[in-house]
N, C-alpha and C positions, 0 to 999 in steps of 0.2 A: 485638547480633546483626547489626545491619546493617553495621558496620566489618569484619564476619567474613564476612558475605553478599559487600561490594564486593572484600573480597580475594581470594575463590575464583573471583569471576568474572573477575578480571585475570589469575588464574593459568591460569583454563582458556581465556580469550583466548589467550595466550602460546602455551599448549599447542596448541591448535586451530589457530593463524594454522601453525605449525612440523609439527605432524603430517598439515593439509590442502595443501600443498605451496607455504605461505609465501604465500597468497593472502587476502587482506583480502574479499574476495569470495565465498569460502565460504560455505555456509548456516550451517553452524556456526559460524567465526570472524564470521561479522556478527551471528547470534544472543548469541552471546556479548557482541559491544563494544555491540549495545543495549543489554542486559539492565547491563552496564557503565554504559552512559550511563543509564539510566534509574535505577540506584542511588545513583549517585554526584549527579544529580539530587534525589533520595526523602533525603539526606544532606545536601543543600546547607539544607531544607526544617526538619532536624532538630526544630530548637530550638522550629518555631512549631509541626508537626504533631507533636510530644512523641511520636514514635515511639518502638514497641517492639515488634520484630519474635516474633513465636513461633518459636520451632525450628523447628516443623513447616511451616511456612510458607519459612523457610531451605531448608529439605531439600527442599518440593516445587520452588522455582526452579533447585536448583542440579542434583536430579536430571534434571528438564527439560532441562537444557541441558546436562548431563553423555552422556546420551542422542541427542542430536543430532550432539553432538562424536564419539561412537562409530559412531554411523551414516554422517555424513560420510567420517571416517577409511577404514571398510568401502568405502563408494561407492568413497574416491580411491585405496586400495589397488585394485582388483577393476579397475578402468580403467586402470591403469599396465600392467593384465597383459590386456590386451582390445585386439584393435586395431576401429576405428571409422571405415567410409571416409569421407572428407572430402568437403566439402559442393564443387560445383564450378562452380555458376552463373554467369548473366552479369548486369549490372543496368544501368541507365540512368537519368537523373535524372528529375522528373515533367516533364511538357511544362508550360512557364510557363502556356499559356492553359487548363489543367486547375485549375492553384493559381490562379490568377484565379478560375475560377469557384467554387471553394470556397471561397475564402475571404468571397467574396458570400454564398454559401449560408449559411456559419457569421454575417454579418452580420445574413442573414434570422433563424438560429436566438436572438442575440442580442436581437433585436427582440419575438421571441416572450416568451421569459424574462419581458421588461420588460413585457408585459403580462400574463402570467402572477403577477405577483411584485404587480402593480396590483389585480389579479381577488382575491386570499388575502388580501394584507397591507392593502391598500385606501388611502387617500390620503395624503398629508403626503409631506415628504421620504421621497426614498428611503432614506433609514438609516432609518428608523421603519418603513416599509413590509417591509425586510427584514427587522425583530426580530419583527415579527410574521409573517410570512413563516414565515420559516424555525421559528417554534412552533408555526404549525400544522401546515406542511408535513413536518416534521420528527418530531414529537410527536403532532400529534393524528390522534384516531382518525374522525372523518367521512373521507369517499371524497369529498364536495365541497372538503375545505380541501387534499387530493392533486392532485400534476399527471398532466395528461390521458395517459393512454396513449403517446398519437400524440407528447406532447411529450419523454416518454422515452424515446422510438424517437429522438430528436432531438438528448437527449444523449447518448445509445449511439453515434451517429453521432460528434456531435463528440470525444469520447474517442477514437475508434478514429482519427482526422484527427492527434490528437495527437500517440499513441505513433506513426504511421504517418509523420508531418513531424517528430519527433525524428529519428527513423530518419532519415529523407531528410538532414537538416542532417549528423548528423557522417557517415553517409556520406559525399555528394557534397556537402559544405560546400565544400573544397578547390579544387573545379572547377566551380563552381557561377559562373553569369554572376551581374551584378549584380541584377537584375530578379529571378531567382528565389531569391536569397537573402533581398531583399527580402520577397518575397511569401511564404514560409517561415517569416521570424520573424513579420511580421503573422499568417499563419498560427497561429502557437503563441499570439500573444496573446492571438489572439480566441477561443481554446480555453478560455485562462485565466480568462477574462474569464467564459465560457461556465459553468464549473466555480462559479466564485468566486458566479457567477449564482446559483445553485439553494442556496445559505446553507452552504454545509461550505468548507473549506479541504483536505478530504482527497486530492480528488480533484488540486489543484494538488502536493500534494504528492506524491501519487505519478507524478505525470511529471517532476519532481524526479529520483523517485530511480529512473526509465526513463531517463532522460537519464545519469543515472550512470554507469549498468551500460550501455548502449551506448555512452559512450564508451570505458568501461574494455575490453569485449569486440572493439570495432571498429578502433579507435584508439590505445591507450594501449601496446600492446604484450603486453598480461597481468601476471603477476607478477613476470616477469624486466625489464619496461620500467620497472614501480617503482623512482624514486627519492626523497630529501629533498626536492626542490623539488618534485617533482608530488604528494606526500601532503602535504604545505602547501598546496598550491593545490588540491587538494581539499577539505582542512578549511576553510578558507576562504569555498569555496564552500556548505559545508553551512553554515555562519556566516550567510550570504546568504541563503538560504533558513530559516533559523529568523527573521533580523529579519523578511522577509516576510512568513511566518507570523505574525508578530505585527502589524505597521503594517496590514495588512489586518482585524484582528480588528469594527472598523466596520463595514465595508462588509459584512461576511457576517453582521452580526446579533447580533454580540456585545458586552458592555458589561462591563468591565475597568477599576479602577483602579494594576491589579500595575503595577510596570515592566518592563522586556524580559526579565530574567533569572526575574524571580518568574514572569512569566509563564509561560516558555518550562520553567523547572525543575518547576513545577505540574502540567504537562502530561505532559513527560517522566517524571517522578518517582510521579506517582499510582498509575500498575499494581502498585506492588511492595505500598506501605501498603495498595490496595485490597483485593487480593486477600488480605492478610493479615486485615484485617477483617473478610469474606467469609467466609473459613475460618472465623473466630470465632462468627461471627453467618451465617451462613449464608441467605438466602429460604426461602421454606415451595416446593417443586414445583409447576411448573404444570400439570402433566398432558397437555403436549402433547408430544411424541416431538422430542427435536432442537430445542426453540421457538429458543432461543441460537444452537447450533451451529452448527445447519441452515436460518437464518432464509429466506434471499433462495428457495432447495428446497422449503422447507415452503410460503412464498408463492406459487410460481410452479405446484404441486401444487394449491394452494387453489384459484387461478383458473381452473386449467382442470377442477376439479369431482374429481381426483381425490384430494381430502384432505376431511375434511368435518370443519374447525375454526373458529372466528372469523377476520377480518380483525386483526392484533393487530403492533404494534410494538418494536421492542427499545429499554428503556428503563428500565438500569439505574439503582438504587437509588444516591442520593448517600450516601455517607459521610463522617462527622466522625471525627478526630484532636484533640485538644490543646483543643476549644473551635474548631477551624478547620474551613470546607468542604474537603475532595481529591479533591471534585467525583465523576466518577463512570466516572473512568478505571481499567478492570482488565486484567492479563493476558488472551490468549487460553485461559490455563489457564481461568479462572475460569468459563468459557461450557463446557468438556468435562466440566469436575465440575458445575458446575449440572445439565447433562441427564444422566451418564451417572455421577456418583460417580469416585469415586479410580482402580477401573479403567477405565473407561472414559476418562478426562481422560490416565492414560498411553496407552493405545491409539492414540488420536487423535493425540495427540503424535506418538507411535513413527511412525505412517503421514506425517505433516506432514512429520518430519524422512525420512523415507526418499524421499518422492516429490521434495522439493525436493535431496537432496543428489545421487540414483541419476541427476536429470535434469539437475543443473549439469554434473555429471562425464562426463555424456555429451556435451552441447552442447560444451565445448571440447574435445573430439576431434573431433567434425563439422565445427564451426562454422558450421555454417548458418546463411546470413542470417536468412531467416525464424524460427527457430528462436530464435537471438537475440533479435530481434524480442518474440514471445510471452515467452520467461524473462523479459525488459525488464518486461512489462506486469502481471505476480504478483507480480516480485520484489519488490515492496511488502511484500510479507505476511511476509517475513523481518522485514525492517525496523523492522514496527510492530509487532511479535509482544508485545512486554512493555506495547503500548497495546490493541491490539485481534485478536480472532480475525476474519481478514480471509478467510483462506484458504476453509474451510468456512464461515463464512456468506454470502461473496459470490462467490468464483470457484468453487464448487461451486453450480452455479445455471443456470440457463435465460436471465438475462441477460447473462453470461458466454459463452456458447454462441454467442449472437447476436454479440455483439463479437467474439469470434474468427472466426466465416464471416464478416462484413463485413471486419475485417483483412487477411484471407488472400484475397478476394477484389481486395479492392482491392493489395494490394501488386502480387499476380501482374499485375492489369490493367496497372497504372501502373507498376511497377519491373521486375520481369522482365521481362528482353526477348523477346518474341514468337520461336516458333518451338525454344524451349530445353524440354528433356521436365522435368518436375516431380519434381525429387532425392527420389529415397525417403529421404533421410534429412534431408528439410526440415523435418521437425517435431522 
């Protein structure tokens, strides 16, 4: 079944890249080449994870993503026959003595981290410090082994520094003096650095794929600039970022003997078997409305008193194949059928693909910077879609909320230039 799974998804790749108007970029043709890459992944695995896929399991990925390609298609029909006035702003690079002081600031936030990461994980080198770390922090359920409030208002900060000096580089890379180009990639470092800090790799990796889609949307031309040497050079570059992804797996807490490829295809590859085995064996309900779905909602409801549930963490169930761990990587599917069953797992879908295809389709008629900007900072959630439900349980959120008015704050402050009235069609 899984040689039948990766050939429909190549088919409807083909179809989707051709019926969304030959864009690599589409919610649908990327949903699709993950859902591609993560089988052909789950495939590379075969032998050891003695996979064997269920029909029903076929048909819920392929419906998935059949459904998105259709939705898409709707969006980019319905906008070819829409007109959308274009965005028409002015912009300026940051003043150097602004990324100077930020980039201090994020050194102070740095600094925090490392005492933070000392307080949880407690003494020895810091690789030991961060595997504990990042298990408590991560996993456990005390509110003393959690970081402080005030220090997550800290990385909300430095995240928004991120997408906001991506932005800035391919921008005004081009004309950018040397000092502030300097101080732009220092800038990005100390993001990464920042990210890398708090034990995940996720967060590096989705400015990864912010940087992607700002260059493809600002830079590259669109679909018609697409050629062989620039889709080389961008495989390439995903190349670069998966080694990364893995040479870092140290420093953030993790302990691996795969090599680059086991590693990297383990990862990739898990959502398709998970969620298969999911289906099979299913969890017993927890009784909390959205626990999955709706996590970062349901938390942010908790705190401020009006939910009245536990403090509780998502913290799915590992699964074995063949005698082998495939750890505890599942589709986003897996999180809409947990809380809401088969209808509800389409529903959620149907609205995912609708809000992400109705709002690409409109962005490149505007082009709004800002606009830009924001798609940059979600489009993650295309991405990892065949690894995790990003979309509803973190950018449907209250900490989301916040990232965005600090964004839109600061862009306006620091890049729009003074005196220009705010495009109604900035967002």
């Amino acid at each position: 079944m899984i040689y039948c799974l990766l050939a429909a998804l190549v088919l409807l790749s083909l179809a989707s890249y051709g019926l969304c108007g030959r864009d690599f970029f589409a919610p649908a043709t990327m949903l699709c080449l993950a859902f591609t890459f993560s089988c052909a992944c789950a495939l590379y695995n075969l032998s050891r994870w003695q996979l064997e896929l269920a029909p029903r399991t076929v048909g819920v990925i392929l419906g998935a993503v059949s459904i998105t390609v259709g939705t898409n298609v709707w969006a980019h029909g319905c906008f070819q026959r829409v007109r959308v006035p274009a965005w028409s702003g002015r912009e300026s690079p940051v003043p150097v003595w602004v990324s100077a002081v930020i980039l201090l600031a994020l050194g102070a936030v740095l600094v925090v981290m490392l005492e933070q990461i000392r307080r949880i994980g407690g003494g020895g080198s810091l690789a030991n410090a961060m595997v504990i770390f990042r298990a408590k922090n991560a996993y456990g359920i005390q509110l003393s082994d959690q970081l402080p409030g005030w220090v997550r208002q800290l990385l909300n900060g430095s995240a928004v520094v991120a997408f906001l000096y991506l932005f800035h580089l391919i921008r005004f890379g081009r004309r950018m003096g040397k000092t502030n180009l300097v101080l732009n990639l220092l800038i990005l470092a100390a993001c990464v650095a920042v990210s890398l800090l708090t034990g995940g790799r996720f967060s590096a990796m989705t400015m990864g794929v912010a940087g992607a889609v700002l260059w493809y949307m600002l830079r590259s031309g669109g679909p018609r600039g697409w050629k062989l040497g620039t889709l080389l050079r961008v495989m390439a570059a995903a190349l670069a970022v998966l080694y990364g992804f893995y040479a870092v797996k140290t420093l953030v807490g993790r302990q691996s003997e795969e090599t680059l490829v086991e590693y990297i295809t383990h990862y990739a590859g898990g959502g398709i078997p998970g969620l298969d085995l999911y289906l099979k064996d299913p969890p017993a309900p927890s009784g909390i409305w959205g626990k999955e779905t709706f996590y970062s909602l349901n938390n942010g409801l908790r705190k401020l008193g009006l939910l009245d549930i536990p403090y509780y963490y998502i913290h799915h169930e590992f699964r074995q194949s063949g005698g082998t761990s495939i750890g505890n990587i599942y589709t986003a599917l897996r999180d809409y059928h947990y809380d809401f069953g088969m209808a509800g797992m389409v529903l959620l879908h149907t609205l995912f693909s609708a809000v992400f295809s109705f709002w690409y389709e409109y962005q490149k008629k505007c082009r709004s910077h800002l606009g830009i900007l924001i798609w940059a900072m979600v489009y993650y959630c295309v991405v990892f879609y065949p690894i995790s439900n990003s979309f509803f349980a973190s950018v449907v959120s209250f900490g989301f909320v916040i990232r965005l008015g600090l964004l839109v704050l600061l862009y306006f402050v620091l890049i729009q230039k003074k005196g220009d009235p705010p495009c109604r069609n900035s967002l």
